[in-house]
C-alpha positions as CSV (number, residue, x, y, z in Angstrom):
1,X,-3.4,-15.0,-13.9
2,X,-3.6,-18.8,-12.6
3,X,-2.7,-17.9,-8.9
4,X,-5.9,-15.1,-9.2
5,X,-8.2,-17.5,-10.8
6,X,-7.2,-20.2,-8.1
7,X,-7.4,-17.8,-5.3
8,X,-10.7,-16.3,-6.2
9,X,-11.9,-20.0,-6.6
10,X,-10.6,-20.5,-2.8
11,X,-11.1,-17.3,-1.2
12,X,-14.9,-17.2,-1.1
13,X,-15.8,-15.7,2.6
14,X,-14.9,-14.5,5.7
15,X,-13.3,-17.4,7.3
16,X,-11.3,-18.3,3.6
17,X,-10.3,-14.8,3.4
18,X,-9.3,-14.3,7.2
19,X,-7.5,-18.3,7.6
20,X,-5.2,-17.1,4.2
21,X,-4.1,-14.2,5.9
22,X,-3.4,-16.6,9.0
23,X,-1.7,-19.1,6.7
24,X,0.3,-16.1,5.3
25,X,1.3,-15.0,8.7
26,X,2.9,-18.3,9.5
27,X,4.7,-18.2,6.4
28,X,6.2,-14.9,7.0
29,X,7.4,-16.4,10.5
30,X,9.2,-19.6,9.1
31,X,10.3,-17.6,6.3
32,X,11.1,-14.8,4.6
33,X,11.6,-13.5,0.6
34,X,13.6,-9.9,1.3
35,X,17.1,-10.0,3.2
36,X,17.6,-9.2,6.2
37,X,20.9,-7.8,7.3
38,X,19.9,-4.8,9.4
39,X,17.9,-3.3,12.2
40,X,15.4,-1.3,9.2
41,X,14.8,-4.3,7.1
42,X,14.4,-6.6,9.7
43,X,11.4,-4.8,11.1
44,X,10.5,-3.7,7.2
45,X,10.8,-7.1,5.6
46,X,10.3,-9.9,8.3
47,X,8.3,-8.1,11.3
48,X,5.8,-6.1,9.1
49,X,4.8,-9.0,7.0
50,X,3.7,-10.2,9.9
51,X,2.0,-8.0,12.0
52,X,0.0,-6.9,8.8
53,X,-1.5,-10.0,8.9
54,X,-1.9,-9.8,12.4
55,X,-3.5,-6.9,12.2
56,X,-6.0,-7.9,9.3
57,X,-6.9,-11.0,11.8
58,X,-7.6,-8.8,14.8
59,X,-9.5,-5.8,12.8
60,X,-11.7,-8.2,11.1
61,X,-12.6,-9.4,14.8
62,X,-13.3,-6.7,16.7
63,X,-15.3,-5.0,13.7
64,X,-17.4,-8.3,13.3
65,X,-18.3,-7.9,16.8
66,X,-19.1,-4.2,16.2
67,X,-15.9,-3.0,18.8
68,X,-15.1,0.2,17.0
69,X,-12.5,1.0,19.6
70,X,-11.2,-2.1,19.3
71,X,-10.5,-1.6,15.7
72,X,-8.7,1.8,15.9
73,X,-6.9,0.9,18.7
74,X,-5.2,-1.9,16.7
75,X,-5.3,0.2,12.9
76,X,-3.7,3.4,14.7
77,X,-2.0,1.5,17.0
78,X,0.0,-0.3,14.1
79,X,0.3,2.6,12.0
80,X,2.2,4.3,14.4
81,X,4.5,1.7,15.5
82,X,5.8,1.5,11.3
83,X,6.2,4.7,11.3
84,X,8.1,5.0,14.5
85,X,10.4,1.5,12.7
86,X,11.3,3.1,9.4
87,X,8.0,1.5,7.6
88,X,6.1,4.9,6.4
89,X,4.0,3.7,3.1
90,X,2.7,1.1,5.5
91,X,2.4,2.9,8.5
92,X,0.6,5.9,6.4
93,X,-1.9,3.0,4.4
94,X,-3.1,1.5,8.1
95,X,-3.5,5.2,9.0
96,X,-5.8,6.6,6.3
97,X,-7.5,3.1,6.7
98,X,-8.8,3.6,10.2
99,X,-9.7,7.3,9.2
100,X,-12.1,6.0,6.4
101,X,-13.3,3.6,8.1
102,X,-14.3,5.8,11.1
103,X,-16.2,8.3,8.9
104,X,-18.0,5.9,7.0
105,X,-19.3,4.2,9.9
106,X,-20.6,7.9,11.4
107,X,-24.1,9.1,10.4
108,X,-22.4,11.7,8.5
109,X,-23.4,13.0,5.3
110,X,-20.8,13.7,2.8
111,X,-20.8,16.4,0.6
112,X,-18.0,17.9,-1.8
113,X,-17.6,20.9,0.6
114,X,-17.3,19.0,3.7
115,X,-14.6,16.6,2.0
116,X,-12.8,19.6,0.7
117,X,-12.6,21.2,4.2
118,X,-11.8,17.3,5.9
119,X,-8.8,17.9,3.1
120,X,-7.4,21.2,4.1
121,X,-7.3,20.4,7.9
122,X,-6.1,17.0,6.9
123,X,-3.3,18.9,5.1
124,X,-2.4,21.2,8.0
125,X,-2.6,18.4,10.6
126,X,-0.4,16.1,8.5
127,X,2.4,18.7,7.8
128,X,2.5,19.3,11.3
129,X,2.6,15.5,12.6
130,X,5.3,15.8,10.0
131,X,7.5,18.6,11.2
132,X,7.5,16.5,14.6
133,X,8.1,13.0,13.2
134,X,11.1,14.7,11.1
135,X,12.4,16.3,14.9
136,X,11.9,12.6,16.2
137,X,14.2,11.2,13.3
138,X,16.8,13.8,13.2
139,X,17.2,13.6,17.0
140,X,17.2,10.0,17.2
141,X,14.4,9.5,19.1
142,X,11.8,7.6,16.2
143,X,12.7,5.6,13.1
144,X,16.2,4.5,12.1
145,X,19.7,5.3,10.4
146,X,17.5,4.6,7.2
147,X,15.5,7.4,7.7
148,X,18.1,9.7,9.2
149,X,20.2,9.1,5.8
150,X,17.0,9.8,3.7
151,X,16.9,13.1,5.6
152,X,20.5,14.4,5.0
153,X,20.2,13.8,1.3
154,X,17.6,16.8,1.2
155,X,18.1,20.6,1.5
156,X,15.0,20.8,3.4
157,X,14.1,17.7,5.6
158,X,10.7,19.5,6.4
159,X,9.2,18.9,3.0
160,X,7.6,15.7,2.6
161,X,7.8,15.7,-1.5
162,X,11.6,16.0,-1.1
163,X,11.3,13.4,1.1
164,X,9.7,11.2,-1.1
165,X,11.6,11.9,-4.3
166,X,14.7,10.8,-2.6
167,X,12.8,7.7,-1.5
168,X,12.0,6.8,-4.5
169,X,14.1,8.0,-7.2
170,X,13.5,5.0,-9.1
171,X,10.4,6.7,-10.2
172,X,11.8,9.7,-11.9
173,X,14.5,7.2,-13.0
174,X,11.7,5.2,-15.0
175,X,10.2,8.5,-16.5
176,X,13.5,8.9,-18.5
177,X,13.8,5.6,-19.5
178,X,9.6,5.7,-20.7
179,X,10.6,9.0,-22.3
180,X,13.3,7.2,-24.3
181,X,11.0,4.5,-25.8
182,X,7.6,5.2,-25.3
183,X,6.0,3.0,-27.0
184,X,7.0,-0.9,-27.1
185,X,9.3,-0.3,-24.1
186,X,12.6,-1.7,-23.6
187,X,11.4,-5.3,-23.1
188,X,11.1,-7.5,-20.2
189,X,13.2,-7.3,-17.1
190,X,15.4,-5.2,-19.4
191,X,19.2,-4.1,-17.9
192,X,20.6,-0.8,-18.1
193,X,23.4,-1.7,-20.3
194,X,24.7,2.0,-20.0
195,X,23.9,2.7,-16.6
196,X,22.3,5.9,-17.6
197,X,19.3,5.3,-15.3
198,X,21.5,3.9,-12.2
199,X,23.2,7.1,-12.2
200,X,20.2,9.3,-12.2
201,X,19.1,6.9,-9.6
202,X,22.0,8.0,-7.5
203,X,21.4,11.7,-8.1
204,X,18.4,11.6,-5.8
205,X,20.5,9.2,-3.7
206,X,23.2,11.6,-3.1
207,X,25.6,8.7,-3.8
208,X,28.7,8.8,-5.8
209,X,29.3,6.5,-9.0
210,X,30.7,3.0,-7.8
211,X,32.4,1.1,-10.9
212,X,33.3,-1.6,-8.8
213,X,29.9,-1.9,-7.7
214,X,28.6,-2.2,-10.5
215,X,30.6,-5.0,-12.1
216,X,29.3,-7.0,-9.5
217,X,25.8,-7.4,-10.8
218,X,23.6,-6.6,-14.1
219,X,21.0,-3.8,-12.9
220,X,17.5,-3.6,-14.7
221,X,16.0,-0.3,-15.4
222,X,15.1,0.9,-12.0
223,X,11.0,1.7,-11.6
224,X,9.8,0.6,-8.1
225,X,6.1,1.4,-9.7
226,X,4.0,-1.3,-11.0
227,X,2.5,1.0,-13.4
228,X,6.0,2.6,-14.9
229,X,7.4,-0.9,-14.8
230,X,4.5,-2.1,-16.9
231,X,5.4,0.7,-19.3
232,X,9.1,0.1,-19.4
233,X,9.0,-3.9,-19.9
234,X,5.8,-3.3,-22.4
235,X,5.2,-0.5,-23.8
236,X,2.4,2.3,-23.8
237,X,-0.2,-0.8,-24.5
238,X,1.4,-2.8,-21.0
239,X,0.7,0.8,-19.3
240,X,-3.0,0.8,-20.0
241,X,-3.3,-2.8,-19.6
242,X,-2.2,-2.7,-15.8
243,X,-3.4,0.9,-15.5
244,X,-7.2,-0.3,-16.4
245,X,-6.7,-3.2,-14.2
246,X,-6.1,-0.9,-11.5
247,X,-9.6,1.1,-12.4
248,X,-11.3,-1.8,-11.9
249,X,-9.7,-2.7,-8.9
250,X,-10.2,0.7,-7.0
251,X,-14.0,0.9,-8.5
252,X,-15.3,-2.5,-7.0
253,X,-13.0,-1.5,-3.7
254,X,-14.5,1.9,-3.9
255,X,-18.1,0.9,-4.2
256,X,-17.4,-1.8,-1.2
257,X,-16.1,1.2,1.0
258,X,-19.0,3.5,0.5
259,X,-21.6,0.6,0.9
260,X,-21.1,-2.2,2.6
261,X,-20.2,-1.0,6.6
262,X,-22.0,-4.1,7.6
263,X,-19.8,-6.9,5.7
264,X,-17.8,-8.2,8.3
265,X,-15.0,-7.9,6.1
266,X,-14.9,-4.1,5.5
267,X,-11.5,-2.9,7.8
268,X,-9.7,-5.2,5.3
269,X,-11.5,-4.1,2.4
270,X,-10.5,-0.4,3.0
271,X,-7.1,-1.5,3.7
272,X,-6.6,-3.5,0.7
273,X,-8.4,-0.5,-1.4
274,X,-6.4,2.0,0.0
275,X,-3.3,0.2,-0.4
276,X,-3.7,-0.6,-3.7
277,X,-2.9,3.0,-4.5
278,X,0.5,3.1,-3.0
279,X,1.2,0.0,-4.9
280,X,0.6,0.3,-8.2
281,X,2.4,3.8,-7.7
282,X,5.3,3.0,-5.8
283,X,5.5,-0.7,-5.4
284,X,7.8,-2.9,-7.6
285,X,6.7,-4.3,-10.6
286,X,7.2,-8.2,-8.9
287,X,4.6,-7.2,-6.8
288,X,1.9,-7.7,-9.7
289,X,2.4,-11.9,-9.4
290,X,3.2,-11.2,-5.6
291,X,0.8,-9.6,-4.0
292,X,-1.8,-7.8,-6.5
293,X,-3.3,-11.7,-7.3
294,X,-4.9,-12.0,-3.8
295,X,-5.9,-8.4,-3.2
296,X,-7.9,-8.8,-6.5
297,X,-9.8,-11.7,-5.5
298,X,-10.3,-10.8,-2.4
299,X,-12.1,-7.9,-3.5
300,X,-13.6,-9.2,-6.5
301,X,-14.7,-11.9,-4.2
302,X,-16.4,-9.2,-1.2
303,X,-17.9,-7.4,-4.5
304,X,-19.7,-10.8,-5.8
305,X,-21.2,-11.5,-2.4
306,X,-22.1,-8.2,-1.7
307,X,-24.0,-7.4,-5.1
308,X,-25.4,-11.0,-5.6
309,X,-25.5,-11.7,-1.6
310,X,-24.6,-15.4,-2.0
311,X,-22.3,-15.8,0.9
312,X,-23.8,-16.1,4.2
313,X,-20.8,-15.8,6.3
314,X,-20.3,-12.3,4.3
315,X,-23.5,-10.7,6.1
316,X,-22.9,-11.8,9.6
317,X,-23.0,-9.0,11.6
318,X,-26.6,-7.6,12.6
319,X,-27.5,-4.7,10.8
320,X,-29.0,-3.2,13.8
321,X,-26.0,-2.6,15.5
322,X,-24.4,-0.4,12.6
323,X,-24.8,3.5,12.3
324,X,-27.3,3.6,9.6
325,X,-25.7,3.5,5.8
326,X,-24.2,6.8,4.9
327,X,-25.8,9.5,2.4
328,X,-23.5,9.5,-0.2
329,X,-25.2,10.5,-3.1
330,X,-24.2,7.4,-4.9
């Protein structure tokens, strides 16, 4: 809660907003939280950082100086080089970001047909891009040994929800443990005294019970969700506590998206909207004192300027030179 109220405090335009995300980048290149002991997590955990940061620097630009190409170039660019490095969630977040903010920047009226239909082909086209990337893995062409192990877990490497429920089984580890206390949890940072959860863990893993393994170290209840960790270390009441911060979150990011094309700001915006989804879903539950306190101010921040217009540097590009504001029936 302090680090949010002091970054809201600080992060108060474009050129606070985009100089922390430079400040962050140098951090990430002097140091690093994650470990690093292999090709995957070196690109996951110290290149991605990054190159995120990078790439919020270098959208912002060339969006501020209305150079659409400019700014797909670098989103799709990105997107494809994480997936292509064993980084999916982010490579898919960058992706869907430079979609969004493609359409919303066309004089293109949406209707609930016309998103339906953008949802089937969207459907159809991403199964098969994913048919290829999964030919690309298994013939060593794209990603790494990470991916290629994910793969052989699964009877069928050619459906994406396999894929995912072996990527993260701590999910459906943390629905047992919810389903076993429900309703004050099993406390903070609680360990699974029994291992019961670590071995349904392994059961997506395809991995075989290690006793010696485990006497090395006490393992918490395994989530990898923000949202199921809240419920695990609080109860039903920390659930709806984080799960109504994340409405909030999503409506001001929402109403920023379908609005406000001409803030300067909007590329990072829609990525920090988008990928707030993935996070509360499938991020851990450190992440909510990590990284949740600056994405919240800085979109609490862009929605204060944009509704009350205070900040000068937030309206800096020329309307003129912006499609005219989408029809969205909002």
């Amino acid at each position: 809660m302090i680090s949010f109220v002091v970054l809201f405090k600080v992060l108060r335009g474009y050129n606070d907003i985009l100089f922390y995300f430079f400040l962050v980048m140098l951090k990430n290149i002097f140091y690093t939280d994650d470990i690093v002991d292999s090709d995957m997590t070196f690109f996951k955990f110290k290149m991605v950082p990054i190159l995120s940061s990078a790439v919020y620097l270098l959208s912002a630009y060339f969006y501020r100086r209305n150079n659409m190409a400019g700014v797909m170039a670098v989103l799709l660019g990105y997107s494809l080089t994480c997936l292509a490095f064993d980084s999916r969630s982010t490579g898919v977040v960058f992706f869907l970001s430079a979609i969004v903010i493609y359409f919303f920047n066309r004089k293109i009226e949406i209707t609930r047909a016309k998103v339906v239909l953008f949802a089937l082909v969207a459907l159809v086209i991403f199964q098969i891009a994913y048919i290829f990337y999964v030919d690309g893995v298994l013939a060593g062409k794209i990603g790494g040994e990470h991916a290629r192990t994910q793969m052989s877990r699964v009877s069928n490497p050619y459906n994406p929800l396999q894929l995912l429920m072996t990527g993260r089984g701590e999910t459906f580890a943390a629905v047992t443990a919810i389903n076993d206390k429900p309703y004050f949890g099993h406390g903070s940072w609680a360990t699974d005294k029994t291992l019961k959860y670590y071995q349904i863990l392994l059961m997506f893993h395809d991995e075989e019970f290690n006793a010696n393994k485990v006497m090395e170290a006490d393992y918490l209840i395994p989530s990898h969700s923000i949202l199921l960790g809240a419920w695990i270390n609080c109860g039903i009441g920390g659930f709806f506590a984080v799960l109504l911060l994340l409405i909030y979150l999503l409506k001001m990011g929402f109403h920023l998206i379908r609005n406000a094309q001409h803030a300067a700001l909007y590329p990072v915006i829609v990525i920090l909207t988008i990928g707030l989804v993935w996070a509360f879903a499938f991020s851990p539950f450190q992440q909510l004192r990590f990284s949740i306190p600056a994405t919240g101010a800085i979109l609490l921040s862009s929605y204060y300027d944009f509704i009350y217009d205070e900040d000068e540097g937030y309206d800096e590009m020329e309307l003129a030179q912006l499609p005219d504001p989408i029809k969205t029936g909002y």
